[in-house]
N, C-alpha and C positions, 0 to 999 in steps of 0.2 A: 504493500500500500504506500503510495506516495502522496506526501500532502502540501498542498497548495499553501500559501500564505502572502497576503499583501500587507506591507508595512509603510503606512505612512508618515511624512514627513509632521513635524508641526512648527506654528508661527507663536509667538509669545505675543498678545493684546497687551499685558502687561508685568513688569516684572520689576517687585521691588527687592528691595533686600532689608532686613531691619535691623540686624544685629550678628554679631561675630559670636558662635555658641561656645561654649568651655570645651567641647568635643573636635573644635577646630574647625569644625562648618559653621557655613552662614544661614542663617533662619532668614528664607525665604516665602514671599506671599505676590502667585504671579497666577495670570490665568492665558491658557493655552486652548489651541483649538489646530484640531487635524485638517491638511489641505488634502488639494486632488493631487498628488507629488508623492508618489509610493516605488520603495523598493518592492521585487516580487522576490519569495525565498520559495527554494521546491527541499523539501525534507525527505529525504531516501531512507529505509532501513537498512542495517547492517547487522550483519551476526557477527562480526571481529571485536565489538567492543568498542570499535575508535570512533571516535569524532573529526570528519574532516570537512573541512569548508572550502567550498570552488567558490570562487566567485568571477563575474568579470569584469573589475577593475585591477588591475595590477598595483594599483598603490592601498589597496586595502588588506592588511593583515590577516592570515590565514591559518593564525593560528592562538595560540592564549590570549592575544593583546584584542584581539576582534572579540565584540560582546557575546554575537553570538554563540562565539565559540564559550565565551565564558557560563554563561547561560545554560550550555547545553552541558557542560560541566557540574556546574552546580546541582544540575538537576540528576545527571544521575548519579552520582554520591553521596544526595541526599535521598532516596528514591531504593540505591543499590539497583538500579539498575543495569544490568550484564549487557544490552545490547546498545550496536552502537547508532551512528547517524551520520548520511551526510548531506551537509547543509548546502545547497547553490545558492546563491547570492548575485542575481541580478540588478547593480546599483544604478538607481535613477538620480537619487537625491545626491547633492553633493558633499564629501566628507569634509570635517571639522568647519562646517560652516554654521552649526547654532540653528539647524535645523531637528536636530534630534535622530539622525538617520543610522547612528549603530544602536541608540539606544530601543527605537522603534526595530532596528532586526531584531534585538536581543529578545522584544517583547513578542514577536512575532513567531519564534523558534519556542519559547516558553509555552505558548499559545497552540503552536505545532505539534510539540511533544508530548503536551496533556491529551493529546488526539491519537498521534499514534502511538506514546507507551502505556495509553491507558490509564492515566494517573487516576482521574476523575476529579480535579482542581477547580472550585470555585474561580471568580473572578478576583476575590479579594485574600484568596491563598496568591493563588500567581502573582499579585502584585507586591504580596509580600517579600517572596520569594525576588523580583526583579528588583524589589529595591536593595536586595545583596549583591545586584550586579551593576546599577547605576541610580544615579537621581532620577533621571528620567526616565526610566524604564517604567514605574509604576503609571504616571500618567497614559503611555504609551499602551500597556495594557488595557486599560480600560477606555481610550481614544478620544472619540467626538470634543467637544469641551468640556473643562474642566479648573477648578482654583484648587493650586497645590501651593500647599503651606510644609512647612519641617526643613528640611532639606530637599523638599520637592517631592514627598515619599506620602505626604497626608492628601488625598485625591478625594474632594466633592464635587457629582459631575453638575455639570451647567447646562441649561437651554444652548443650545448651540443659536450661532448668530445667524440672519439673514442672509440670504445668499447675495454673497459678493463675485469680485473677480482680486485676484492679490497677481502684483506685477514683482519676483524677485529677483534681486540680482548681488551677485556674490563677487566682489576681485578676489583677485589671481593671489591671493593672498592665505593664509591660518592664521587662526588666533587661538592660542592657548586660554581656556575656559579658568586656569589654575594662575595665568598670570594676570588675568583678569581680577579676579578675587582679591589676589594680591595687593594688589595695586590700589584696591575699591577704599577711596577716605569718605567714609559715611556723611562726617564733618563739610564734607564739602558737594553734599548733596542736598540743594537748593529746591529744586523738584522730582514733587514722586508721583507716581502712577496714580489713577486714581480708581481703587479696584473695588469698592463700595459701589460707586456709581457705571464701573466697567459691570458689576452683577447684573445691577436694573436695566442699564441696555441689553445687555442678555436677554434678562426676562421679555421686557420691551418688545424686544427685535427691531432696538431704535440706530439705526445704522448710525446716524450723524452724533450720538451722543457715544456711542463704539468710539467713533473718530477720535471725539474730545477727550475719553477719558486713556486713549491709549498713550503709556510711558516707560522706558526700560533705565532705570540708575546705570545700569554697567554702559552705555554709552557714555558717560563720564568719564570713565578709562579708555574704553577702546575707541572713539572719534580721535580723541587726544592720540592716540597711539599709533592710529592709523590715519592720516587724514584722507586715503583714496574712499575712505566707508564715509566719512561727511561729506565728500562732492558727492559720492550718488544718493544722499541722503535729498543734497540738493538738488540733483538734478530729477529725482523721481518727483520730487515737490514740482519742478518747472515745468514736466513735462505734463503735471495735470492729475496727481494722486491724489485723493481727497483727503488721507491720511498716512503718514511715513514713519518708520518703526526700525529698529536692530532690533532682529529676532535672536534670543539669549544671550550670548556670549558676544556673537558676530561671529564671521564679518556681515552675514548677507542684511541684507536690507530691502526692505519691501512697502509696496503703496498698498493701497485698498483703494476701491472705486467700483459702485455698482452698474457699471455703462459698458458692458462688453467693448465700442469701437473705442471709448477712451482708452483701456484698456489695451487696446492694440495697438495706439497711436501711441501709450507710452513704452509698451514691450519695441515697439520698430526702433522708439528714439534711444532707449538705453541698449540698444545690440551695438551702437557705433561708437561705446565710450567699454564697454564689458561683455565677456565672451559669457559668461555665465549667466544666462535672464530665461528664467520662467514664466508664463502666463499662467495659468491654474484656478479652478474653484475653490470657496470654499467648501471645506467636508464635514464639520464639526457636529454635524446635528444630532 
């Protein structure tokens, strides 16, 4: 039996951070929403015991360092499970771009395996279980929108938003999610998200108040760090985004706008400044 699995990408509406924990994570309070930007993963069984991951990008790790691999580790260790897996790894979404895309495989293989090894896992076992293999693994498990509080591991799911169109675009760049953090002086954070009212738009399904209330603190570091993520910060504004966002860590960056041809006229204008630019719906519902 071979099983299909799609793993979507997600965008951060809002992400703050509020405090440095005693544990050395940041207590975080952000809400996410899955788009139409999915890796596909195909899960094989094996009788050797091993776990091996194909995939086709050549810069994606194939082995401990890939979540899913890690993922698929955990589980049968914890499980004692004898047989093995292997994982294909079709990647759409692009890597260390603050997208969520190894975390959404790892959730996806989690999701895989409770299928074909039989586990019989709740939804809120496996997200437990994924938050031993990333932050964002847990949201990723359970998908559509969502406000994750802890380290991103506490998941209450949300009305998903109205249907939009999100225009992304990622330089030719990585950003380290860890040197980000780092770097983050609370002190010098002026404006925050505003996720109260990002709820009620929710609820709503009030696009234009979506707009107002979206905000990300770690732009504070990463603009500063990187200034190719503020031009297209900028130029997605000029070209007609109704609202513009770094999604987690970065780098990518993206508009929102419910006008399909707007939407296209800004996808045409950012292909001549960045090789990386998605069109996409929203998925979140």
């Amino acid at each position: 039996m071979t099983i299909l699995m799609k793993a979507p990408a997600k965008i951060n509406l809002t992400l703050d951070v509020l405090y440095k924990r005693t544990d050395g994570y940041h207590e975080v309070e952000m809400v996410m929403t899955t788009i139409d930007l999915a890796d596909r993963l195909e899960l094989r069984p094996r009788d050797d015991g091993k776990i091996v991951i194909e995939t086709s990008a050549s810069y994606v790790p194939a082995d401990e360092h890939n979540l899913a691999y890690k993922a698929a580790k955990l589980i049968q260790e914890r499980f004692q499970v004898t047989r093995g897996v292997t994982i294909a790894i079709d990647k759409r979404i692009p890597v260390a771009a603050g997208l969520g895309g190894g975390s959404s495989d790892a959730a996806a293989t989690i999701k895989g395996l409770n299928q074909l090894w039989d586990l019989g896992l709740s939804t809120e076992e496996m997200a437990v279980l994924g938050a031993e293999v990333g932050s964002d693994v847990p949201f990723c498990i359970y998908g559509g929108t969502a406000l994750a509080k802890g380290r991103g591991e506490q998941i209450t799911p949300l009305p998903g938003p109205p249907p939009f169109w999100i225009v992304l675009a990622k330089p030719p760049i990585g950003v380290s999610t860890a040197h980000v953090y780092q770097h983050l002086d609370l002190g010098q954070v002026s404006e925050r998200p505003k996720t109260e009212q990002m709820i009620e738009a929710l609820k709503r399904r009030d696009f234009s108040l979506i707009v107002k209330s979206m905000g990300n603190v770690l732009e504070t570091v990463t603009l500063k760090s990187y200034p190719e993520v503020q031009h297209l910060k900028q130029k997605l504004a000029q070209f007609g985004a109704d609202g513009v966002l770094m999604s987690g860590s970065g780098p990518t960056v993206f508009g929102l706008t419910q006008k399909e041809s707007r939407a296209q006229r800004i996808y045409n204008g950012l292909k001549g400044f960045c090789q990386d630019v998605y069109m996409v719906r929203s998925a979140g519902t």
